[in-house]
C-alpha positions in Angstrom: 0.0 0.0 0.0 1.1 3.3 -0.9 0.4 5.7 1.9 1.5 9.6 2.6 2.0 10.8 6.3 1.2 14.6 6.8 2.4 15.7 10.1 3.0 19.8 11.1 4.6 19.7 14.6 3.9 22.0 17.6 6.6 24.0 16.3 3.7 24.8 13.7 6.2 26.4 11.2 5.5 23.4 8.0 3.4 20.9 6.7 5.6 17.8 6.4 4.4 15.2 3.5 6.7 11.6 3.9 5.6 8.8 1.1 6.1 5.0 1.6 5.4 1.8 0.2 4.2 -0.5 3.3 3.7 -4.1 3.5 2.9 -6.8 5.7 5.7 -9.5 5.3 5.0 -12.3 8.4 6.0 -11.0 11.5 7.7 -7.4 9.8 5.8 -4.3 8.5 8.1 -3.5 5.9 8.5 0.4 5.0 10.0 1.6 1.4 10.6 5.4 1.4 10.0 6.7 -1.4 10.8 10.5 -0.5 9.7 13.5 1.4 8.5 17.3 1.1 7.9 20.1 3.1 6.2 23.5 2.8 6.0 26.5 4.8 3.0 27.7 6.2 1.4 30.5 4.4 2.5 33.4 7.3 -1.3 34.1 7.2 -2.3 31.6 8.3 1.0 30.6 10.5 0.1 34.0 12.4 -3.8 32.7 13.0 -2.0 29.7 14.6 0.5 31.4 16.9 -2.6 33.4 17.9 -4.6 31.1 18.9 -2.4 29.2 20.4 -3.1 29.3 24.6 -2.7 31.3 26.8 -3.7 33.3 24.0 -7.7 34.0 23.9 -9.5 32.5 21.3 -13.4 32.1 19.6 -15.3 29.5 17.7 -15.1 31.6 15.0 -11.3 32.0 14.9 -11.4 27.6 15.5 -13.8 27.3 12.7 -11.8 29.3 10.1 -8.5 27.9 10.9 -9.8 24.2 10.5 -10.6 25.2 6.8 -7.5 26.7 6.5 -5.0 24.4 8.0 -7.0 21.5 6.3 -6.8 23.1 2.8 -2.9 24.0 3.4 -2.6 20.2 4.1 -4.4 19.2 1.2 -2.0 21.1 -0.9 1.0 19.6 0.5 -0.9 15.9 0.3 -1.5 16.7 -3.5 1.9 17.5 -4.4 3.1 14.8 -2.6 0.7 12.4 -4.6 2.2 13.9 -7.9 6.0 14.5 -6.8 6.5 11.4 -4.6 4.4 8.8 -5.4 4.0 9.4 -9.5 0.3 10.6 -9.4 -1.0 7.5 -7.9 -1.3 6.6 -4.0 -3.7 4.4 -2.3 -3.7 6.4 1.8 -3.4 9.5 3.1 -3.0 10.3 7.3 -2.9 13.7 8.2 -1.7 14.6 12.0 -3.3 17.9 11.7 -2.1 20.8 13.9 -2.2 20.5 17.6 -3.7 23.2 19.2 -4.5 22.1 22.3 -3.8 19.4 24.9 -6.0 19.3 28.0 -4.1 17.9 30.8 -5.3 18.0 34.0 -3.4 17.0 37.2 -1.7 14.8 35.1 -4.3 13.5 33.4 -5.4 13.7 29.7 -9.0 14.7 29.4 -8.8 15.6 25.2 -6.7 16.5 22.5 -7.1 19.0 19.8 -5.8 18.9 16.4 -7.3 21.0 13.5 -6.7 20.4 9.8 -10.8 19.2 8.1 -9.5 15.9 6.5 -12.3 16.2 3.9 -10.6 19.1 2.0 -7.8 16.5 1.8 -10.2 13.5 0.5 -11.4 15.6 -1.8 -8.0 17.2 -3.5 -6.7 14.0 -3.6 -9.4 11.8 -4.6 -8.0 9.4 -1.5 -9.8 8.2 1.9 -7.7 10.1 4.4 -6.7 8.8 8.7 -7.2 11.8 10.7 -7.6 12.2 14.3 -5.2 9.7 15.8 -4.9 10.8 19.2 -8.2 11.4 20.5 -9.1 7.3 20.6 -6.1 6.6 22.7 -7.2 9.3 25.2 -10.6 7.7 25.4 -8.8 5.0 26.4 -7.4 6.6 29.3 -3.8 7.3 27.8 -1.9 10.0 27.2 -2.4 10.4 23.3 1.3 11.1 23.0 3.6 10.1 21.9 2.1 7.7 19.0 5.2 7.5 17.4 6.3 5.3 20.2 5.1 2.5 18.5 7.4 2.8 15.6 10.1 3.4 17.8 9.6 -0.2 19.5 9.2 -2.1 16.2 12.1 -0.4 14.8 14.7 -0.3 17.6 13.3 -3.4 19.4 16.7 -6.0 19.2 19.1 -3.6 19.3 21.5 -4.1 22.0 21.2 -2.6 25.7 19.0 0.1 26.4 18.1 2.1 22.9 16.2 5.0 23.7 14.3 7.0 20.8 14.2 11.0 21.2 12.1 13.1 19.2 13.6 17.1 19.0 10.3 18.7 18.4 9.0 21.9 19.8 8.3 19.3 22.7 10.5 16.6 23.1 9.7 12.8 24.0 11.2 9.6 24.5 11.1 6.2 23.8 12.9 3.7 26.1 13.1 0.4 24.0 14.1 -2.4 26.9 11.5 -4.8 28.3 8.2 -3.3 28.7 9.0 -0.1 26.7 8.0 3.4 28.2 7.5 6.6 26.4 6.6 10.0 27.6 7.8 14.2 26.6 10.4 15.2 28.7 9.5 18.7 28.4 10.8 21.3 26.0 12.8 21.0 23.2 12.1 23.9 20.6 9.4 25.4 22.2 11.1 27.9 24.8 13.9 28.5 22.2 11.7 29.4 19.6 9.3 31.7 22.0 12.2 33.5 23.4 14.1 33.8 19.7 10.5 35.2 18.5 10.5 37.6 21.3 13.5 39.2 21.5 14.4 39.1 18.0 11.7 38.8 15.6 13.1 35.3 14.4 11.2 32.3 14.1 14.1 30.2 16.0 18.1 30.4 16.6 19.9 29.2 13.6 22.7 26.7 13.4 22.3 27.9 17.5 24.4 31.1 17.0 23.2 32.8 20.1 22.7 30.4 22.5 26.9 29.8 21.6 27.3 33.2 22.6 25.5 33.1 25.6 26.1 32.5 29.2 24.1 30.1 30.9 22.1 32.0 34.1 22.0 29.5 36.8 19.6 31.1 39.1 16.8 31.1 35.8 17.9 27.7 35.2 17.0 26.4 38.5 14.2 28.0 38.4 12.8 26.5 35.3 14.3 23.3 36.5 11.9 23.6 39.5 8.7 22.9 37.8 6.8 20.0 39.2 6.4 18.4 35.7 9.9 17.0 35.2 9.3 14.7 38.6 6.4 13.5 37.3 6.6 9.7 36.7 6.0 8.4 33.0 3.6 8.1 31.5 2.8 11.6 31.0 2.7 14.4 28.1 2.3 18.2 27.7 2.1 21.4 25.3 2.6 24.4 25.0 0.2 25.2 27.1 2.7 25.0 29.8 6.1 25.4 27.9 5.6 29.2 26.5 6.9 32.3 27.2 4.7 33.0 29.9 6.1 30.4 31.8 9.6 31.9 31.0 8.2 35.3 32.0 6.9 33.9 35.5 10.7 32.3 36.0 12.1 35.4 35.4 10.3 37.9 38.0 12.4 39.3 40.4 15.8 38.6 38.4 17.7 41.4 37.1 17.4 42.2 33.5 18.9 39.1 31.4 21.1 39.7 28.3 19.5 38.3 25.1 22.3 35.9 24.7 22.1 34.9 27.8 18.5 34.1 28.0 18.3 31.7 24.9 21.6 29.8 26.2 19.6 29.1 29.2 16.3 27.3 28.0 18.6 25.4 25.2 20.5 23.8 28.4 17.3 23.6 29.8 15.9 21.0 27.4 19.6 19.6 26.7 19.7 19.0 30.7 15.7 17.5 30.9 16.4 15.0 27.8 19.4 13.9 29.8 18.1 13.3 33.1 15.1 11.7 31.8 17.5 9.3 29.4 20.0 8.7 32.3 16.9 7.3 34.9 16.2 4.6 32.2 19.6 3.8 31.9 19.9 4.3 28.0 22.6 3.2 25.9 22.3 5.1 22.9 20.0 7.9 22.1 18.6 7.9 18.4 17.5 11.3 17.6 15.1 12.6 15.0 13.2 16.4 14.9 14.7 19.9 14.1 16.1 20.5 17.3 19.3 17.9 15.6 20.0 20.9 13.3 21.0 23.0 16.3 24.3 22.2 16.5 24.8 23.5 20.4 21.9 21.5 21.6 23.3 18.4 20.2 26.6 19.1 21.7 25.4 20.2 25.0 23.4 16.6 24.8 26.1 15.1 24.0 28.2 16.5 27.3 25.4 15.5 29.6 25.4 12.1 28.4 28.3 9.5 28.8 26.2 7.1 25.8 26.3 7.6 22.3 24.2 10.2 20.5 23.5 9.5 17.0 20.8 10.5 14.5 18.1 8.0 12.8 19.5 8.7 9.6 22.6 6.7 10.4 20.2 3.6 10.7 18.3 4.5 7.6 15.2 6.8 8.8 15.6 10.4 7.2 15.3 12.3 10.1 13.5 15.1 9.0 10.7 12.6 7.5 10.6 10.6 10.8 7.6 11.9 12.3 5.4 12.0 8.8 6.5 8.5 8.5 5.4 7.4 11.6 1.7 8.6 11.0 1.9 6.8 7.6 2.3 3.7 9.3 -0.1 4.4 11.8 -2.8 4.7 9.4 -1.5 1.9 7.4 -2.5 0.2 10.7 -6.0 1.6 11.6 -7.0 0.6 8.0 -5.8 -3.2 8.4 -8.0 -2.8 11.5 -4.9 -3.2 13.8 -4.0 -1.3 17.1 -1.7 1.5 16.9 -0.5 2.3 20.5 1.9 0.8 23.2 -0.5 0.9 26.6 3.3 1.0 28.7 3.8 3.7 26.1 0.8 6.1 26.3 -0.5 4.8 29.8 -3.8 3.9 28.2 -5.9 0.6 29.5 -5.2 -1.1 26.0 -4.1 -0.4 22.8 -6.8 1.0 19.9 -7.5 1.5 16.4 -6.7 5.2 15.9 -8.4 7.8 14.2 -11.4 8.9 11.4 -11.5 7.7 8.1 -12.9 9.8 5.9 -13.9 8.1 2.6 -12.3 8.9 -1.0 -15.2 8.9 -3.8 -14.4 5.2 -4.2 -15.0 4.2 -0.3 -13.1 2.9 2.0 -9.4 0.9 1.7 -9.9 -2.5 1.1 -8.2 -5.0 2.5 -7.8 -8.3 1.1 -6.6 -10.9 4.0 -7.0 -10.5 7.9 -3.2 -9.1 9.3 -2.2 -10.0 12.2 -0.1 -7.3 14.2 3.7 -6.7 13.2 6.6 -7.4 15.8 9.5 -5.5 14.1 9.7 -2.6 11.3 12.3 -3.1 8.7 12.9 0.1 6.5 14.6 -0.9 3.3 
Protein backbone atom coordinates (compact mmCIF):
# COMPACT_ATOMS: atom_id res chain seq x y z
CA UNK A 1 0.00 0.00 0.00
CA UNK A 2 1.06 3.35 -0.86
CA UNK A 3 0.39 5.74 1.90
CA UNK A 4 1.46 9.55 2.56
CA UNK A 5 2.04 10.80 6.29
CA UNK A 6 1.15 14.57 6.76
CA UNK A 7 2.42 15.74 10.06
CA UNK A 8 3.04 19.83 11.09
CA UNK A 9 4.62 19.68 14.61
CA UNK A 10 3.94 21.97 17.64
CA UNK A 11 6.63 24.02 16.31
CA UNK A 12 3.74 24.75 13.69
CA UNK A 13 6.23 26.43 11.16
CA UNK A 14 5.50 23.41 8.04
CA UNK A 15 3.44 20.89 6.65
CA UNK A 16 5.55 17.77 6.44
CA UNK A 17 4.40 15.18 3.51
CA UNK A 18 6.71 11.64 3.90
CA UNK A 19 5.63 8.78 1.10
CA UNK A 20 6.09 4.95 1.64
CA UNK A 21 5.44 1.79 0.22
CA UNK A 22 4.22 -0.46 3.31
CA UNK A 23 3.65 -4.10 3.53
CA UNK A 24 2.86 -6.83 5.69
CA UNK A 25 5.72 -9.54 5.35
CA UNK A 26 5.02 -12.33 8.42
CA UNK A 27 5.98 -10.99 11.46
CA UNK A 28 7.66 -7.41 9.77
CA UNK A 29 5.79 -4.27 8.51
CA UNK A 30 8.06 -3.52 5.92
CA UNK A 31 8.52 0.43 5.00
CA UNK A 32 10.01 1.59 1.40
CA UNK A 33 10.59 5.40 1.41
CA UNK A 34 9.96 6.73 -1.41
CA UNK A 35 10.76 10.54 -0.50
CA UNK A 36 9.71 13.48 1.36
CA UNK A 37 8.47 17.33 1.10
CA UNK A 38 7.93 20.14 3.10
CA UNK A 39 6.22 23.54 2.85
CA UNK A 40 6.00 26.50 4.76
CA UNK A 41 2.97 27.69 6.24
CA UNK A 42 1.39 30.49 4.37
CA UNK A 43 2.50 33.38 7.29
CA UNK A 44 -1.28 34.13 7.23
CA UNK A 45 -2.26 31.63 8.31
CA UNK A 46 0.99 30.65 10.46
CA UNK A 47 0.05 33.99 12.39
CA UNK A 48 -3.77 32.66 13.02
CA UNK A 49 -1.98 29.66 14.57
CA UNK A 50 0.54 31.40 16.92
CA UNK A 51 -2.58 33.35 17.88
CA UNK A 52 -4.63 31.12 18.87
CA UNK A 53 -2.41 29.21 20.41
CA UNK A 54 -3.11 29.33 24.56
CA UNK A 55 -2.68 31.25 26.80
CA UNK A 56 -3.71 33.27 24.02
CA UNK A 57 -7.66 33.97 23.93
CA UNK A 58 -9.54 32.46 21.26
CA UNK A 59 -13.36 32.12 19.64
CA UNK A 60 -15.29 29.54 17.70
CA UNK A 61 -15.06 31.62 14.96
CA UNK A 62 -11.32 31.98 14.89
CA UNK A 63 -11.44 27.59 15.46
CA UNK A 64 -13.79 27.27 12.72
CA UNK A 65 -11.75 29.33 10.06
CA UNK A 66 -8.49 27.86 10.86
CA UNK A 67 -9.78 24.16 10.55
CA UNK A 68 -10.63 25.19 6.81
CA UNK A 69 -7.49 26.71 6.55
CA UNK A 70 -4.99 24.36 7.98
CA UNK A 71 -7.05 21.52 6.31
CA UNK A 72 -6.84 23.12 2.83
CA UNK A 73 -2.87 23.98 3.44
CA UNK A 74 -2.56 20.20 4.12
CA UNK A 75 -4.41 19.18 1.19
CA UNK A 76 -2.01 21.10 -0.89
CA UNK A 77 1.02 19.63 0.55
CA UNK A 78 -0.93 15.89 0.29
CA UNK A 79 -1.47 16.72 -3.52
CA UNK A 80 1.93 17.45 -4.43
CA UNK A 81 3.09 14.80 -2.60
CA UNK A 82 0.75 12.43 -4.64
CA UNK A 83 2.17 13.94 -7.92
CA UNK A 84 5.96 14.48 -6.83
CA UNK A 85 6.54 11.43 -4.62
CA UNK A 86 4.43 8.84 -5.42
CA UNK A 87 3.95 9.38 -9.53
CA UNK A 88 0.32 10.56 -9.38
CA UNK A 89 -0.96 7.52 -7.90
CA UNK A 90 -1.29 6.63 -4.02
CA UNK A 91 -3.69 4.42 -2.30
CA UNK A 92 -3.73 6.42 1.84
CA UNK A 93 -3.43 9.50 3.08
CA UNK A 94 -3.05 10.25 7.27
CA UNK A 95 -2.95 13.71 8.18
CA UNK A 96 -1.74 14.64 11.99
CA UNK A 97 -3.32 17.95 11.69
CA UNK A 98 -2.10 20.79 13.91
CA UNK A 99 -2.24 20.46 17.58
CA UNK A 100 -3.72 23.15 19.17
CA UNK A 101 -4.55 22.08 22.28
CA UNK A 102 -3.79 19.42 24.91
CA UNK A 103 -5.98 19.25 27.99
CA UNK A 104 -4.05 17.93 30.84
CA UNK A 105 -5.30 17.97 33.95
CA UNK A 106 -3.43 16.95 37.23
CA UNK A 107 -1.69 14.77 35.14
CA UNK A 108 -4.28 13.48 33.44
CA UNK A 109 -5.35 13.68 29.67
CA UNK A 110 -9.02 14.68 29.42
CA UNK A 111 -8.81 15.58 25.25
CA UNK A 112 -6.71 16.46 22.50
CA UNK A 113 -7.07 19.01 19.79
CA UNK A 114 -5.83 18.94 16.40
CA UNK A 115 -7.29 20.96 13.51
CA UNK A 116 -6.68 20.43 9.79
CA UNK A 117 -10.78 19.18 8.12
CA UNK A 118 -9.46 15.86 6.51
CA UNK A 119 -12.35 16.23 3.88
CA UNK A 120 -10.61 19.05 1.99
CA UNK A 121 -7.82 16.54 1.79
CA UNK A 122 -10.17 13.53 0.53
CA UNK A 123 -11.44 15.60 -1.78
CA UNK A 124 -8.05 17.23 -3.53
CA UNK A 125 -6.67 14.03 -3.56
CA UNK A 126 -9.38 11.79 -4.56
CA UNK A 127 -7.98 9.35 -1.47
CA UNK A 128 -9.79 8.16 1.85
CA UNK A 129 -7.74 10.09 4.45
CA UNK A 130 -6.69 8.84 8.67
CA UNK A 131 -7.16 11.78 10.73
CA UNK A 132 -7.64 12.25 14.31
CA UNK A 133 -5.23 9.67 15.76
CA UNK A 134 -4.91 10.77 19.19
CA UNK A 135 -8.22 11.42 20.52
CA UNK A 136 -9.10 7.31 20.55
CA UNK A 137 -6.14 6.63 22.75
CA UNK A 138 -7.22 9.34 25.22
CA UNK A 139 -10.61 7.68 25.43
CA UNK A 140 -8.82 4.98 26.44
CA UNK A 141 -7.36 6.60 29.33
CA UNK A 142 -3.75 7.29 27.83
CA UNK A 143 -1.87 10.00 27.18
CA UNK A 144 -2.36 10.36 23.33
CA UNK A 145 1.31 11.09 22.98
CA UNK A 146 3.55 10.08 21.92
CA UNK A 147 2.13 7.66 18.98
CA UNK A 148 5.18 7.51 17.37
CA UNK A 149 6.32 5.26 20.16
CA UNK A 150 5.09 2.45 18.53
CA UNK A 151 7.42 2.76 15.60
CA UNK A 152 10.07 3.41 17.75
CA UNK A 153 9.64 -0.19 19.52
CA UNK A 154 9.16 -2.09 16.19
CA UNK A 155 12.07 -0.44 14.80
CA UNK A 156 14.71 -0.30 17.61
CA UNK A 157 13.34 -3.43 19.41
CA UNK A 158 16.70 -5.99 19.25
CA UNK A 159 19.06 -3.57 19.25
CA UNK A 160 21.51 -4.08 22.02
CA UNK A 161 21.22 -2.63 25.70
CA UNK A 162 19.01 0.07 26.36
CA UNK A 163 18.13 2.13 22.93
CA UNK A 164 16.17 4.97 23.66
CA UNK A 165 14.29 7.04 20.75
CA UNK A 166 14.19 11.04 21.19
CA UNK A 167 12.06 13.13 19.20
CA UNK A 168 13.64 17.06 19.03
CA UNK A 169 10.29 18.71 18.39
CA UNK A 170 9.02 21.85 19.83
CA UNK A 171 8.35 19.33 22.74
CA UNK A 172 10.47 16.63 23.14
CA UNK A 173 9.68 12.81 24.03
CA UNK A 174 11.25 9.60 24.51
CA UNK A 175 11.14 6.16 23.80
CA UNK A 176 12.95 3.74 26.05
CA UNK A 177 13.12 0.43 23.97
CA UNK A 178 14.06 -2.41 26.93
CA UNK A 179 11.47 -4.75 28.32
CA UNK A 180 8.17 -3.32 28.73
CA UNK A 181 8.96 -0.06 26.67
CA UNK A 182 7.99 3.43 28.17
CA UNK A 183 7.50 6.58 26.39
CA UNK A 184 6.61 10.00 27.64
CA UNK A 185 7.77 14.18 26.58
CA UNK A 186 10.43 15.21 28.74
CA UNK A 187 9.50 18.71 28.44
CA UNK A 188 10.78 21.31 26.04
CA UNK A 189 12.81 21.04 23.17
CA UNK A 190 12.09 23.91 20.65
CA UNK A 191 9.41 25.36 22.24
CA UNK A 192 11.11 27.88 24.81
CA UNK A 193 13.93 28.53 22.15
CA UNK A 194 11.68 29.36 19.58
CA UNK A 195 9.32 31.72 21.99
CA UNK A 196 12.24 33.53 23.36
CA UNK A 197 14.07 33.82 19.73
CA UNK A 198 10.53 35.24 18.46
CA UNK A 199 10.53 37.60 21.34
CA UNK A 200 13.52 39.16 21.52
CA UNK A 201 14.37 39.07 17.96
CA UNK A 202 11.68 38.84 15.64
CA UNK A 203 13.12 35.32 14.40
CA UNK A 204 11.15 32.31 14.10
CA UNK A 205 14.13 30.20 16.00
CA UNK A 206 18.10 30.38 16.59
CA UNK A 207 19.88 29.23 13.61
CA UNK A 208 22.73 26.74 13.37
CA UNK A 209 22.28 27.86 17.49
CA UNK A 210 24.44 31.06 17.00
CA UNK A 211 23.24 32.79 20.06
CA UNK A 212 22.67 30.43 22.53
CA UNK A 213 26.89 29.77 21.58
CA UNK A 214 27.30 33.20 22.59
CA UNK A 215 25.52 33.14 25.58
CA UNK A 216 26.11 32.55 29.23
CA UNK A 217 24.05 30.09 30.92
CA UNK A 218 22.12 31.99 34.10
CA UNK A 219 22.00 29.46 36.84
CA UNK A 220 19.64 31.07 39.06
CA UNK A 221 16.79 31.08 35.77
CA UNK A 222 17.89 27.74 35.17
CA UNK A 223 17.04 26.44 38.53
CA UNK A 224 14.18 27.95 38.42
CA UNK A 225 12.76 26.45 35.28
CA UNK A 226 14.29 23.32 36.54
CA UNK A 227 11.90 23.58 39.50
CA UNK A 228 8.72 22.94 37.80
CA UNK A 229 6.78 20.03 39.19
CA UNK A 230 6.41 18.38 35.72
CA UNK A 231 9.85 16.98 35.21
CA UNK A 232 9.35 14.74 38.62
CA UNK A 233 6.37 13.50 37.31
CA UNK A 234 6.64 9.74 36.68
CA UNK A 235 5.97 8.43 33.01
CA UNK A 236 3.64 8.12 31.51
CA UNK A 237 2.81 11.59 30.96
CA UNK A 238 2.71 14.37 28.11
CA UNK A 239 2.35 18.24 27.67
CA UNK A 240 2.12 21.35 25.26
CA UNK A 241 2.64 24.35 25.02
CA UNK A 242 0.22 25.17 27.08
CA UNK A 243 2.74 25.03 29.84
CA UNK A 244 6.08 25.37 27.91
CA UNK A 245 5.56 29.19 26.52
CA UNK A 246 6.89 32.28 27.17
CA UNK A 247 4.66 33.03 29.92
CA UNK A 248 6.13 30.41 31.80
CA UNK A 249 9.60 31.85 31.00
CA UNK A 250 8.23 35.32 31.99
CA UNK A 251 6.92 33.93 35.51
CA UNK A 252 10.68 32.33 36.04
CA UNK A 253 12.11 35.44 35.44
CA UNK A 254 10.30 37.89 38.00
CA UNK A 255 12.38 39.34 40.43
CA UNK A 256 15.79 38.64 38.35
CA UNK A 257 17.72 41.41 37.08
CA UNK A 258 17.39 42.24 33.54
CA UNK A 259 18.85 39.12 31.40
CA UNK A 260 21.10 39.66 28.33
CA UNK A 261 19.53 38.32 25.07
CA UNK A 262 22.33 35.90 24.67
CA UNK A 263 22.11 34.87 27.76
CA UNK A 264 18.49 34.13 27.97
CA UNK A 265 18.25 31.69 24.86
CA UNK A 266 21.58 29.77 26.23
CA UNK A 267 19.64 29.07 29.22
CA UNK A 268 16.29 27.27 27.99
CA UNK A 269 18.56 25.40 25.22
CA UNK A 270 20.48 23.84 28.39
CA UNK A 271 17.28 23.64 29.79
CA UNK A 272 15.91 21.03 27.40
CA UNK A 273 19.57 19.59 26.69
CA UNK A 274 19.66 18.99 30.65
CA UNK A 275 15.73 17.47 30.88
CA UNK A 276 16.37 15.03 27.78
CA UNK A 277 19.41 13.92 29.79
CA UNK A 278 18.08 13.33 33.06
CA UNK A 279 15.07 11.69 31.78
CA UNK A 280 17.46 9.33 29.36
CA UNK A 281 19.98 8.72 32.32
CA UNK A 282 16.86 7.28 34.93
CA UNK A 283 16.15 4.60 32.23
CA UNK A 284 19.63 3.84 31.92
CA UNK A 285 19.92 4.34 27.95
CA UNK A 286 22.63 3.18 25.85
CA UNK A 287 22.31 5.08 22.92
CA UNK A 288 20.01 7.90 22.12
CA UNK A 289 18.58 7.91 18.41
CA UNK A 290 17.50 11.29 17.61
CA UNK A 291 15.06 12.65 14.97
CA UNK A 292 13.22 16.41 14.88
CA UNK A 293 14.74 19.88 14.12
CA UNK A 294 16.14 20.54 17.28
CA UNK A 295 19.33 17.92 15.62
CA UNK A 296 19.95 20.85 13.33
CA UNK A 297 21.04 23.02 16.32
CA UNK A 298 24.31 22.19 16.55
CA UNK A 299 24.78 23.47 20.38
CA UNK A 300 21.85 21.52 21.64
CA UNK A 301 23.29 18.42 20.17
CA UNK A 302 26.57 19.12 21.74
CA UNK A 303 25.43 20.18 25.00
CA UNK A 304 23.44 16.60 24.77
CA UNK A 305 26.05 15.06 24.04
CA UNK A 306 28.16 16.53 27.25
CA UNK A 307 25.44 15.46 29.60
CA UNK A 308 25.38 12.09 28.38
CA UNK A 309 28.34 9.48 28.76
CA UNK A 310 26.18 7.12 25.80
CA UNK A 311 26.34 7.55 22.28
CA UNK A 312 24.16 10.15 20.51
CA UNK A 313 23.53 9.49 17.03
CA UNK A 314 20.77 10.47 14.52
CA UNK A 315 18.13 7.99 12.82
CA UNK A 316 19.46 8.74 9.63
CA UNK A 317 22.58 6.72 10.37
CA UNK A 318 20.18 3.61 10.71
CA UNK A 319 18.31 4.48 7.64
CA UNK A 320 15.22 6.76 8.80
CA UNK A 321 15.58 10.39 7.16
CA UNK A 322 15.32 12.27 10.08
CA UNK A 323 13.54 15.06 9.00
CA UNK A 324 10.74 12.62 7.50
CA UNK A 325 10.58 10.57 10.80
CA UNK A 326 7.57 11.94 12.25
CA UNK A 327 5.41 11.99 8.78
CA UNK A 328 6.49 8.49 8.55
CA UNK A 329 5.36 7.44 11.58
CA UNK A 330 1.75 8.60 10.96
CA UNK A 331 1.87 6.83 7.61
CA UNK A 332 2.33 3.72 9.33
CA UNK A 333 -0.11 4.35 11.82
CA UNK A 334 -2.77 4.74 9.38
CA UNK A 335 -1.52 1.88 7.39
CA UNK A 336 -2.46 0.20 10.74
CA UNK A 337 -6.00 1.65 11.64
CA UNK A 338 -6.99 0.63 8.00
CA UNK A 339 -5.76 -3.17 8.40
CA UNK A 340 -8.03 -2.77 11.46
CA UNK A 341 -4.89 -3.18 13.84
CA UNK A 342 -3.96 -1.32 17.07
CA UNK A 343 -1.70 1.53 16.90
CA UNK A 344 -0.52 2.28 20.55
CA UNK A 345 1.89 0.76 23.21
CA UNK A 346 -0.47 0.87 26.56
CA UNK A 347 3.29 0.97 28.73
CA UNK A 348 3.79 3.72 26.11
CA UNK A 349 0.77 6.11 26.31
CA UNK A 350 -0.46 4.79 29.85
CA UNK A 351 -3.76 3.91 28.16
CA UNK A 352 -5.92 0.63 29.48
CA UNK A 353 -5.23 -1.08 25.99
CA UNK A 354 -4.11 -0.42 22.82
CA UNK A 355 -6.75 0.96 19.88
CA UNK A 356 -7.45 1.48 16.37
CA UNK A 357 -6.73 5.19 15.95
CA UNK A 358 -8.36 7.80 14.23
CA UNK A 359 -11.37 8.92 11.45
CA UNK A 360 -11.54 7.69 8.07
CA UNK A 361 -12.88 9.80 5.92
CA UNK A 362 -13.88 8.08 2.58
CA UNK A 363 -12.29 8.87 -1.02
CA UNK A 364 -15.20 8.93 -3.85
CA UNK A 365 -14.37 5.18 -4.16
CA UNK A 366 -14.98 4.23 -0.29
CA UNK A 367 -13.10 2.91 2.04
CA UNK A 368 -9.41 0.88 1.67
CA UNK A 369 -9.91 -2.52 1.07
CA UNK A 370 -8.22 -4.95 2.48
CA UNK A 371 -7.81 -8.33 1.12
CA UNK A 372 -6.62 -10.86 4.02
CA UNK A 373 -7.00 -10.47 7.87
CA UNK A 374 -3.16 -9.15 9.31
CA UNK A 375 -2.20 -9.97 12.22
CA UNK A 376 -0.07 -7.33 14.22
CA UNK A 377 3.72 -6.66 13.20
CA UNK A 378 6.56 -7.40 15.79
CA UNK A 379 9.55 -5.49 14.08
CA UNK A 380 9.67 -2.63 11.33
CA UNK A 381 12.27 -3.14 8.65
CA UNK A 382 12.89 0.05 6.50
CA UNK A 383 14.56 -0.88 3.29
Amino acid sequence: MRVIGLMSGTSYDAIDAAAADLRLKGDDLVLTPLGMLSQPYPDELRAAVAAALPPAPTSMADVCRLDTGIGQAFAAVARQAVEQLCGGSADLVVSHGQTMFHWVDSGAVRGTLQLGQPAWIAEATGLPVVSDLRARDVAAGGQGAPLVSIIDVLWLRGRPGVPVALNLGGIANITVVHGEPVAFDTGPANALIDAVVTELTGQPFDADGVMAARGQVHEELLARLLADPYYARPAPKSTGKELFNLAYVARAMEGLPVIPAEDLVATVTTLTARTVADAVRRYGGTEVVASGGGIRNPVLMHLLADELDVPVRTTDELGMPSAAKEAYAFAVLGFLTVHGLGGTVPSCTGARHSSILGSVTPGPGGLPVISAAARPPVRLLVE
